[in-house]
C-alpha positions as semicolon CSV with decimal commas, in nm:
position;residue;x (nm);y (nm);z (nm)
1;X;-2,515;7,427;-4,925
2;X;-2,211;7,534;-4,760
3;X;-1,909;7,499;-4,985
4;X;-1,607;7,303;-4,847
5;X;-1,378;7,557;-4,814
6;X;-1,632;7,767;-4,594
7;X;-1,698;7,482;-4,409
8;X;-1,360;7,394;-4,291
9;X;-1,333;7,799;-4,236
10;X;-1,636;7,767;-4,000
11;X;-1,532;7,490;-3,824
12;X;-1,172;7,625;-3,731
13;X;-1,373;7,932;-3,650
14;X;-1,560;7,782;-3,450
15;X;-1,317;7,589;-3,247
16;X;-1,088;7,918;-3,217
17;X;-1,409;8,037;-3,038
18;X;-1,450;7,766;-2,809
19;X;-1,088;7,770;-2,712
20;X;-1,126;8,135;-2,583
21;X;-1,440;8,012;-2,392
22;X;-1,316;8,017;-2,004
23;X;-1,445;7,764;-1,797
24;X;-1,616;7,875;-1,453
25;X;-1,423;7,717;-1,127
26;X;-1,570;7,753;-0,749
27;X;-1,295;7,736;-0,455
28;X;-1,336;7,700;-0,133
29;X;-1,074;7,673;0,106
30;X;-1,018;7,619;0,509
31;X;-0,662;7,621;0,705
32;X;-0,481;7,601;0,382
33;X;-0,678;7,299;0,206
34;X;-0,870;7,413;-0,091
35;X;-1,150;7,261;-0,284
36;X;-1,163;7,344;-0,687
37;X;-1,478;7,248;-0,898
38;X;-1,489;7,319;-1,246
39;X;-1,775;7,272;-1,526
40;X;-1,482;7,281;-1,781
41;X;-1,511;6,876;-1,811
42;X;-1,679;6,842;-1,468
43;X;-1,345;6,837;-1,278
44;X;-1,270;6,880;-0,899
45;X;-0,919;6,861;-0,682
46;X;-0,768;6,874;-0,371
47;X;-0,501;7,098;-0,266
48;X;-0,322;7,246;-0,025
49;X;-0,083;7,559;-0,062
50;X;0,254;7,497;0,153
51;X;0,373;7,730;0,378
52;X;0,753;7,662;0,241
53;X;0,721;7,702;-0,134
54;X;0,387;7,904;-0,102
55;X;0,233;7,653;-0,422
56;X;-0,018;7,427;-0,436
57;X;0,027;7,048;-0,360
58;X;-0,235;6,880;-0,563
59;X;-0,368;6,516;-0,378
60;X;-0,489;6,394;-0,702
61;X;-0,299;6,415;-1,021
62;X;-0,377;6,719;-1,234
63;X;-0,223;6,606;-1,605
64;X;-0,535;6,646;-1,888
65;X;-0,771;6,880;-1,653
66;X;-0,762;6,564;-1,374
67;X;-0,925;6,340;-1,642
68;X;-0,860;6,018;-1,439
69;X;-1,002;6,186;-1,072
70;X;-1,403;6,153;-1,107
71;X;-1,754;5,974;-1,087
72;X;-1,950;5,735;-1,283
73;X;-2,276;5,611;-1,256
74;X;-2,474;5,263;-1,400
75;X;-2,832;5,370;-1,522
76;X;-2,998;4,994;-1,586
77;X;-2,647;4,851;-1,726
78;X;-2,574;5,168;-1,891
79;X;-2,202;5,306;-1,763
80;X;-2,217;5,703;-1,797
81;X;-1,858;5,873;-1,685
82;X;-1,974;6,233;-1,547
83;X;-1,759;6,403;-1,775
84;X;-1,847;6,699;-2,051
85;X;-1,934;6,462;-2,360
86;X;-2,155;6,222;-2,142
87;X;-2,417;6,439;-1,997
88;X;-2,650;6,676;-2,120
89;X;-2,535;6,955;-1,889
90;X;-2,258;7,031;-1,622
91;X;-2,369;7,345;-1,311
92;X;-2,188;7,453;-1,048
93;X;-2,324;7,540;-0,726
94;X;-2,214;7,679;-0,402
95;X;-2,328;7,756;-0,016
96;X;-2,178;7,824;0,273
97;X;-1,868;7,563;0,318
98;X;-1,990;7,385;0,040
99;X;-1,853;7,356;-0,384
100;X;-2,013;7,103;-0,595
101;X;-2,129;7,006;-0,961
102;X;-2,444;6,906;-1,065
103;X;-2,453;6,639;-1,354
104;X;-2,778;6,631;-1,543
105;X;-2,803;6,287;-1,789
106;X;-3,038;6,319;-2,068
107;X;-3,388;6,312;-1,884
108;X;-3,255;6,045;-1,629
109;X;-3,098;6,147;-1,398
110;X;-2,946;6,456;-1,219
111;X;-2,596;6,384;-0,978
112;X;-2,495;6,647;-0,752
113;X;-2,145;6,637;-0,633
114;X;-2,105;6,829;-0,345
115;X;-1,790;6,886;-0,162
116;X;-1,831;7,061;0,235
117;X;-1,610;7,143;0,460
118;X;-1,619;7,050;0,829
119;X;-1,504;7,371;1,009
120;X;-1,541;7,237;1,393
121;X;-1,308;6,969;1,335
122;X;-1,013;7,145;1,062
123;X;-0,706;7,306;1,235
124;X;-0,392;7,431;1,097
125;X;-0,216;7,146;0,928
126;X;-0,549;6,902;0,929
127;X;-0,863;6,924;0,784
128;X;-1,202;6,720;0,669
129;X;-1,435;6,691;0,347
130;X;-1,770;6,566;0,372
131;X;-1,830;6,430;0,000
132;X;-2,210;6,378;-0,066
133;X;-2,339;6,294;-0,411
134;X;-2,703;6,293;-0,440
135;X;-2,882;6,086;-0,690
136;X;-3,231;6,196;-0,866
137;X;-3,425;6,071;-1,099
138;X;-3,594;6,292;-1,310
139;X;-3,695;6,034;-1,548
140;X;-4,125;5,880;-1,537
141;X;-4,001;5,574;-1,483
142;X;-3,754;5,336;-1,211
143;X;-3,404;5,354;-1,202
144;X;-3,185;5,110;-1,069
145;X;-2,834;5,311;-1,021
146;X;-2,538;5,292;-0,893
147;X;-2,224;5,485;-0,827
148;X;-1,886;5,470;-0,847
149;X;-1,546;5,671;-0,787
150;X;-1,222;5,702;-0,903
151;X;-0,938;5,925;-0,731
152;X;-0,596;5,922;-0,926
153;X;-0,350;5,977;-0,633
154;X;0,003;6,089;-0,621
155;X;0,118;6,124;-0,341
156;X;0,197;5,774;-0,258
157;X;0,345;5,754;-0,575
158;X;0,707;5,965;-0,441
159;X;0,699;5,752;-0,180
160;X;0,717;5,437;-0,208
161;X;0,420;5,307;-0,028
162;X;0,123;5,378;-0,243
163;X;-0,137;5,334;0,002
164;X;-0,202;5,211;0,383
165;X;-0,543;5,101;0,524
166;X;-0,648;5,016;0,894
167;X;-0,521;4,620;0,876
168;X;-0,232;4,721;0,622
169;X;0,019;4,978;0,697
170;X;0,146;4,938;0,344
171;X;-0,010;4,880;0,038
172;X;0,236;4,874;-0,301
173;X;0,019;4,685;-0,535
174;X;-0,296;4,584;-0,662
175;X;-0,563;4,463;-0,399
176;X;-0,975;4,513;-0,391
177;X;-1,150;4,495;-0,067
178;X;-1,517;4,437;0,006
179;X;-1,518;4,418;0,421
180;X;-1,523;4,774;0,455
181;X;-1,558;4,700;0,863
182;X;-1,230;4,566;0,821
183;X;-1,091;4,805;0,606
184;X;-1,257;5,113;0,748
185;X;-0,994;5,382;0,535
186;X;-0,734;5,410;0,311
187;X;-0,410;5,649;0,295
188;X;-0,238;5,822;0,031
189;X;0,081;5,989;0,181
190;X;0,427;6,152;0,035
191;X;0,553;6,171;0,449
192;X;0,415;6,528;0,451
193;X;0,089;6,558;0,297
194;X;-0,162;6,283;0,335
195;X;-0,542;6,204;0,230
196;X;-0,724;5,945;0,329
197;X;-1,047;5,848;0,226
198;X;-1,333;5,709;0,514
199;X;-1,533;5,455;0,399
200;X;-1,674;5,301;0,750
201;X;-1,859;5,480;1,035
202;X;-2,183;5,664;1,161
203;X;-2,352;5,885;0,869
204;X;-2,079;5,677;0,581
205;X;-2,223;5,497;0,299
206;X;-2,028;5,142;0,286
207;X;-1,886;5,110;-0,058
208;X;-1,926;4,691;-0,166
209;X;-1,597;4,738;-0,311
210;X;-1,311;4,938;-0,313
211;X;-0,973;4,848;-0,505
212;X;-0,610;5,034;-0,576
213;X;-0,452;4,950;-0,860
214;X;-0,288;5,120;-1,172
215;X;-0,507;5,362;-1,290
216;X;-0,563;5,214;-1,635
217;X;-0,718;4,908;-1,511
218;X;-0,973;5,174;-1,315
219;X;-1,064;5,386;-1,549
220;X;-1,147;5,162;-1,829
221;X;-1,437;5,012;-1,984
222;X;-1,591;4,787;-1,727
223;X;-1,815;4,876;-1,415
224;X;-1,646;4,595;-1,198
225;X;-1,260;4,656;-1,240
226;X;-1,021;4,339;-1,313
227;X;-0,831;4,317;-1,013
228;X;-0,518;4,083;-0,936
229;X;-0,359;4,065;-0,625
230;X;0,004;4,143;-0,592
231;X;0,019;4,310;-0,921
232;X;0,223;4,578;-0,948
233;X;0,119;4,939;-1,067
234;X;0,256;4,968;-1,395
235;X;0,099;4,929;-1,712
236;X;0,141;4,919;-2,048
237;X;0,079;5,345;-2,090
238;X;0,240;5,442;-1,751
239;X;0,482;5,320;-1,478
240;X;0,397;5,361;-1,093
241;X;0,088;5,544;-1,151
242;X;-0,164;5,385;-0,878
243;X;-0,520;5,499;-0,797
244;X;-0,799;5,460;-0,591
245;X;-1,137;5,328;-0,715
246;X;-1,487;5,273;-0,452
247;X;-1,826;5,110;-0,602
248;X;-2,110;5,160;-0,409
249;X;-2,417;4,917;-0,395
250;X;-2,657;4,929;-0,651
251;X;-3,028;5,152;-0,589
252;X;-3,322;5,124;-0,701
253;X;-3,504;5,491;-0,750
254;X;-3,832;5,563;-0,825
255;X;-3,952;5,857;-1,038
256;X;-3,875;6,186;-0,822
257;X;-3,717;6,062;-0,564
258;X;-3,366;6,057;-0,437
259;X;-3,052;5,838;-0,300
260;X;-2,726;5,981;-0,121
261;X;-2,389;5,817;-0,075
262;X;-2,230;5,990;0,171
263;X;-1,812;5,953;0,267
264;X;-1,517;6,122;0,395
265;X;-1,182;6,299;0,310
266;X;-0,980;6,349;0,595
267;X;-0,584;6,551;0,500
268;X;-0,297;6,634;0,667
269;X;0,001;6,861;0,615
270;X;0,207;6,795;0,876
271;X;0,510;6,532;0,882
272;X;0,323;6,203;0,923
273;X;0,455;5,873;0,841
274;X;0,249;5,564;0,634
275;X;0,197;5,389;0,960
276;X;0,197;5,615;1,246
277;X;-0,036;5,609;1,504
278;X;-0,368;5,739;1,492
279;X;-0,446;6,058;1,555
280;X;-0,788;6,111;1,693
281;X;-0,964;6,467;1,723
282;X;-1,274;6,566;1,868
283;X;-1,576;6,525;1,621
284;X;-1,932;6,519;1,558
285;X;-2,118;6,161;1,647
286;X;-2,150;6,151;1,219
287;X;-1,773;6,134;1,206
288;X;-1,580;5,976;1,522
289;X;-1,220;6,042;1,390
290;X;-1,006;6,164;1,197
291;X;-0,676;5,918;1,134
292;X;-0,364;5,976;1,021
């Protein structure tokens, strides 16, 4: 039996060890956005480097390896946040325009994040993400899952206006929305940079929810946020700090086969004001426009 002293050795050994343990990122990166995955806790960001300061803007906030930017799925009323420490194993894997993570949950379930750049319609100054996450089970029996997303934004956050969708040019406190027809996208924009999230069109999964609030309230216990209107984004643990959070309709999987939710990221780096008028490119018939 190991004696206490030599056990409290090994263990700060051990974490020494694990410290010096460097995690493995993926980038990819088209007219100046960049896409970072990273099995180091499962994390992924947006960025773009600006031409003035030559440094990367992040879109979502970065503090604690972007802790409060990621996925979660419900396996039969179980919540599992795919994070290190909730799944048996974290890859990364990369093609072509493509980064992504692969999330494998005990013998349940494997989640592939992937992240894929769409080349014919990204210029200098604008650019779109195709986010897929693809749902397996790898389990002998059904599955009834579901997903769900949380960004932590920041850009709104300098500006004043948290957040703008199609039928509200400004959005400064809590709200949840469930006609995504209606809805269709929501902004996050400093006056510079901007991303905006599509949640309506051709090839788009309809989320059955999607709410902004502080980020707190999002990334806490329960599946279904609390949301109440015209509440402001400050909590108890931080002031101003909003985010965005989409749930998408529960799935019902049976063993070996798969579900995809499917959604857009559309950015800008350009000067573009909360409220502008849309500007539409040229895209595929799976995406009809990109709006800023």
């Amino acid at each position: 039996i190991m004696r206490r002293p030599q056990f409290i050795l090994f263990i700060v050994l051990f974490y020494i060890g694990m410290a010096f343990v460097s995690a493995a990122t993926l980038e990819k990166e088209e007219e100046g956005f960049k896409i970072r995955v990273s099995d180091d806790g499962g994390a992924f960001n947006l960025s773009y480097v600006s031409e003035k300061t030559n440094a990367p803007i992040d879109f979502f906030v970065s503090h604690n390896d972007y802790a409060s930017t990621y996925f979660s799925v419900l396996v039969d009323d179980m919540v599992y946040q795919l994070r290190r420490g909730s799944v048996s194993s974290i890859n990364l894997v990369e093609k072509d325009q493509c980064v992504g993570l692969v999330f494998k949950l005990k013998e349940k379930l494997n989640v592939g994040v992937n992240f894929t750049f769409v080349p014919e319609v990204s210029r200098k100054g604008q650019g779109a993400i195709k986010v897929e996450v693809e749902l397996e089970n790898i389990s002998s029996k059904s599955l009834n899952v579901a997903l769900k997303g949380v960004f932590d934004t920041i850009l709104g956050e300098n500006a004043g206006v948290h957040f703008a969708t199609a039928p509200y040019p400004y959005v400064s406190t809590e709200e949840s929305f469930t006609n995504m027809s209606q809805l269709e996208w929501v902004r996050s924009s400093n006056g510079d940079e901007s991303v905006q999230f599509l949640f309506d069109g051709n090839g788009i999964t309809r989320p059955k929810m999607v709410a902004v609030a502080n980020k707190d309230v999002l990334i806490g216990d329960r599946w279904i946020p609390i949301i109440k209107s015209g509440r402001t984004f400050n909590s108890v643990f931080s002031y101003n700090n909003s985010a965005l959070c989409a749930l998408w309709n529960t799935i019902t999987l049976a063993p070996a086969t798969k579900g995809t939710v499917t959604f857009y990221i559309t950015m800008t780096a350009i000067a573009c004001l909360v409220g502008k008028m849309p500007l539409c490119l040229g895209l595929p018939t799976i995406l009809t426009a990109i709006i800023f």
